[in-house]
C-alpha atoms as one frame of an Amber mdcrd trajectory, in Angstrom:
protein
   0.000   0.000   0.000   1.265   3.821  -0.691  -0.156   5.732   1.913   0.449
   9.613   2.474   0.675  10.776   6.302  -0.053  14.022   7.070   0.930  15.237
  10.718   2.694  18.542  11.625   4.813  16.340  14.407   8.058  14.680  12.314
   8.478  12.681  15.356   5.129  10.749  15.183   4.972  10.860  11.165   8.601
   9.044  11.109   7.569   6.562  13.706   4.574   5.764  11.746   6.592   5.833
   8.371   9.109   3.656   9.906   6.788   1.213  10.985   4.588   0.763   7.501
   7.410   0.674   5.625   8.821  -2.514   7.702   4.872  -3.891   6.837   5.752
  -3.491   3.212   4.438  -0.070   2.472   5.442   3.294   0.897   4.945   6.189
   2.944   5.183   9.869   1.758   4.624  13.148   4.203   3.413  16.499   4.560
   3.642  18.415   7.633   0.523  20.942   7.327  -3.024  20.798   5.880  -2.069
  22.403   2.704   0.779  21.026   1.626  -0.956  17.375   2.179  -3.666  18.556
  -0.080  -0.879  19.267  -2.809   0.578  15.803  -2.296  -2.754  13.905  -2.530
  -3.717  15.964  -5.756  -0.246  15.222  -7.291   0.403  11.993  -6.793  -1.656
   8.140  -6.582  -1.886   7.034  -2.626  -3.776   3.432  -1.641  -4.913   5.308
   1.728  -4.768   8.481   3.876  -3.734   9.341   7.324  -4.213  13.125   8.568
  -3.951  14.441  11.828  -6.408  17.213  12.774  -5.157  19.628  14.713  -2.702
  21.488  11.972  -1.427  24.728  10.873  -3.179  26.630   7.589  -5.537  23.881
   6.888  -6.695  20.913   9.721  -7.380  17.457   9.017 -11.275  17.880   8.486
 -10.918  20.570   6.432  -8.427  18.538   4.242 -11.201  15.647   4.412 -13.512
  17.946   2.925 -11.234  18.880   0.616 -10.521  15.711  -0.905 -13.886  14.443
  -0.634 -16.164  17.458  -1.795 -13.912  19.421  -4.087 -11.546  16.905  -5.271
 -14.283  13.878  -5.784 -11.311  11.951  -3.762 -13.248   8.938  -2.359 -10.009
   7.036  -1.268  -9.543   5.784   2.653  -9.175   8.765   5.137  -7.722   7.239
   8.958  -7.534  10.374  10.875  -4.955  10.709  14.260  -5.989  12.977  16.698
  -5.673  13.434  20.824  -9.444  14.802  20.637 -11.707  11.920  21.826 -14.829
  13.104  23.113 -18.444  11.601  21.038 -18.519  15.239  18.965 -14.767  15.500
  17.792 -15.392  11.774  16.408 -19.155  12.915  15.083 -17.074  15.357  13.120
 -15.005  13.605  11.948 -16.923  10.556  10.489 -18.881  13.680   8.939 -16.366
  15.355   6.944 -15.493  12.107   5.053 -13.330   9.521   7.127 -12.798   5.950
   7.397 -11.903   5.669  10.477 -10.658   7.414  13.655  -7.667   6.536  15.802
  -7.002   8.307  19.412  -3.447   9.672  20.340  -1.808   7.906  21.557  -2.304
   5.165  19.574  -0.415   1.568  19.509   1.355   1.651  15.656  -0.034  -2.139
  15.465  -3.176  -1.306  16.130  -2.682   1.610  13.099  -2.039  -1.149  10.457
  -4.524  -3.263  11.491  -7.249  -0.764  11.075  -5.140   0.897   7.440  -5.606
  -3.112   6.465  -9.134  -3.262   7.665 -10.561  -0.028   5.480  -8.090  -1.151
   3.011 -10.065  -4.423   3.194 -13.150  -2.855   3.002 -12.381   0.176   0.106
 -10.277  -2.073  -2.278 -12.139  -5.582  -1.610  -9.108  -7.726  -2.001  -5.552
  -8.241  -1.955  -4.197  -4.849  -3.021  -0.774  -6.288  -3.112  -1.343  -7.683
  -6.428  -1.579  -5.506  -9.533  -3.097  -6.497 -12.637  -3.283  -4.621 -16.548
  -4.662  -6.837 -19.174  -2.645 -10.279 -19.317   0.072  -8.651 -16.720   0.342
  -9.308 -13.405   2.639  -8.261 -10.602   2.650  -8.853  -6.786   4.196  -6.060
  -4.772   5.021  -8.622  -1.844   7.072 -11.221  -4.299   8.339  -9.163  -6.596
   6.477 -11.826  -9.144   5.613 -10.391 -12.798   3.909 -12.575 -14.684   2.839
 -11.878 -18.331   0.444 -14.715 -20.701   1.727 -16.778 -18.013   4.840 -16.269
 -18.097   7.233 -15.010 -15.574   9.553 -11.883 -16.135  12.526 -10.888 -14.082
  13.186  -6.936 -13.565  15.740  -5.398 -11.718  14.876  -3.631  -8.505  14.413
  -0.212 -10.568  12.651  -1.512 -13.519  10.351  -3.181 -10.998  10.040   0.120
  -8.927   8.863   1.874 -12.536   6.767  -0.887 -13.465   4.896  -0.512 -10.212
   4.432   2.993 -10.424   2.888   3.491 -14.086   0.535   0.725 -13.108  -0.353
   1.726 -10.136  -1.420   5.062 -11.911  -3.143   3.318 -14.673  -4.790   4.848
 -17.124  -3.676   8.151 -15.918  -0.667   9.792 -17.652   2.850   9.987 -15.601
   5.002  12.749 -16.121   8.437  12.257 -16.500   9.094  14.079 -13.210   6.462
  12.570 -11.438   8.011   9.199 -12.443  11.613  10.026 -11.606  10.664  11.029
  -8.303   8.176   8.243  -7.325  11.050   5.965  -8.140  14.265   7.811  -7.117
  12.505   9.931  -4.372  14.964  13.112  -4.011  17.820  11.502  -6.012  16.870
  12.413  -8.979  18.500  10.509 -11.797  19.412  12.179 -15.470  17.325  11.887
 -18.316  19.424   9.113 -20.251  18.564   7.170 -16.941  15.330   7.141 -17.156
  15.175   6.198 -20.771  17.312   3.769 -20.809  15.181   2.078 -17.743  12.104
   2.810 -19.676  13.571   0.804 -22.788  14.835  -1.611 -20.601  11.201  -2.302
 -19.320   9.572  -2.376 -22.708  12.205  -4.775 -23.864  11.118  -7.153 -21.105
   7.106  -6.452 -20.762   6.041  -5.233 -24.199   8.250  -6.652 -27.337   8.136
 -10.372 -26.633   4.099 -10.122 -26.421   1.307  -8.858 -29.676   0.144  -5.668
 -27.283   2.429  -2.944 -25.624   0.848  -1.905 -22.456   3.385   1.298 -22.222
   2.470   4.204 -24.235   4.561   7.297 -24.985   2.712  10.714 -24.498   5.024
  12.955 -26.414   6.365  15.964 -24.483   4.244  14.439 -21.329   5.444  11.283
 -20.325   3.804   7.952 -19.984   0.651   6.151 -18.873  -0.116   2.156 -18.929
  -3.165   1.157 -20.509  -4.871  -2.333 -22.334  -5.877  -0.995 -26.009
C-alpha cells in the first residue's frame, strides 16, 4: 500500500513511516493541511492518514477537501488526541474511514489501514493487474500470458508505479521522483530504464501496455 501521512509532528509521522514501511508499504509526508492537499492531488496514494489539529488547513478541512472538491473517495484514517463523542461525530462527517485516538499503539494503526483497506479495495491490493500482466508487490512476481519476467529492482520500482497510476498519464518528473525519491536521476537514466522495461514487458508479447505521451510522459493502458 502507498499511503500519504499528514501530521505537523516529524516525530510521530517518522515513527509511523518507519513502521509501515517494515509492513511493506510506501509512505510519503506532509507536515501541514495544505501542503498534504498538494501531495494527494499530485500523486496516486492506496490510503490516507491526517492528523487534525494542523497549521493553515486541519485534518477535516483537508477531508472535505478531498472528498467534496476533489471527488477523492479514497480511505481517510484520521490521528488525533481529541476523543470526546462530537470531535469523532465530526469527523466521520467530513469524510473519514476511520478514527484513531493519540496515543495510539502503531499495530493497532495497520490493522485498522488493512481493515478499510479491506473494506475500500475488496481484495488483496498487493497484487496488480493490466490486461494479461500481473505483478505482486510482496514477491516481486511479474507474470505476463503466463509467463514469468525478471526486472531489476528499478525496472520493478517503474513498473509498479505506471501501473499503479493506470490509465492516468505519468510525467516524467512525477516518475523520476516516485522511483528515485529526491535523487533524482538524469534523463538518459530514465530512458534507458524505460527501454529496458519495454524490452522485457512489451516486445516479446502482440500488445504494448506502455504508451509514450510525447512531451508528457507515460501512462499504462490495455488498447
Amino acid at each position: 500500500m502507498r499511503v500519504l501521512v499528514v501530521e505537523d509532528n516529524e516525530d510521530i509521522a517518522a515513527s509511523i513511516a518507519e513502521y509501515l514501511e517494515a509492513q511493506g508499504c510506501e509512505c510519503d509526508f506532509a507536515y501541514n493541511g495544505l501542503s498534504g492537499l498538494h501531495q494527494a492531488v499530485s500523486y496516486e496514494y492506496d490510503l490516507y492518514i491526517f492528523d487534525i489539529a494542523m497549521p493553515g488547513m486541519n485534518g477535516l478541512e483537508l477531508c472535505k477537501t478531498l472528498r467534496q472538491d476533489k471527488k477523492d473517495s479514497r480511505p481517510v484514517l484520521f490521528l488525533t488526541a481529541r476523543d470526546t463523542l462530537e470531535d469523532k461525530l465530526e469527523g466521520f462527517a467530513s469524510g473519514a474511514d476511520d478514527y484513531l485516538v493519540k496515543p495510539f499503539e502503531l499495530q493497532e494503526l495497520y490493522a485498522r489501514l488493512q481493515a478499510i483497506a479491506r473494506r475500500y479495495y475488496g481484495g488483496n491490493t498487493n497484487v496488480l493487474a493490466l490486461g494479461d500482466l500481473q505483478i505482486n508487490l510482496d514477491t516481486h512476481e511479474v507474470i505476463r500470458e503466463g509467463k514469468e519476467i525478471e526486472l531489476a529492482p528499478i525496472t520493478f520500482k517503474l513498473l509498479q508505479t505506471l501501473m499503479q497510476h493506470s490509465p492516468n498519464l505519468v510525467s516524467r518528473d512525477q516518475l523520476a521522483h516516485e522511483v528515485w525519491g529526491d535523487t533524482l536521476p538524469d534523463s538518459d537514466s530514465l530512458r534507458s530504464h524505460i527501454y529496458k522495461l519495454r524490452q522485457l514487458i512489451d516486445r516479446p508479447f502482440n500488445k504494448p501496455l506502455i504508451h509514450t505521451v510525447q512531451g508528457h510522459g507515460f501512462r499504462m493502458v490495455d488498447k
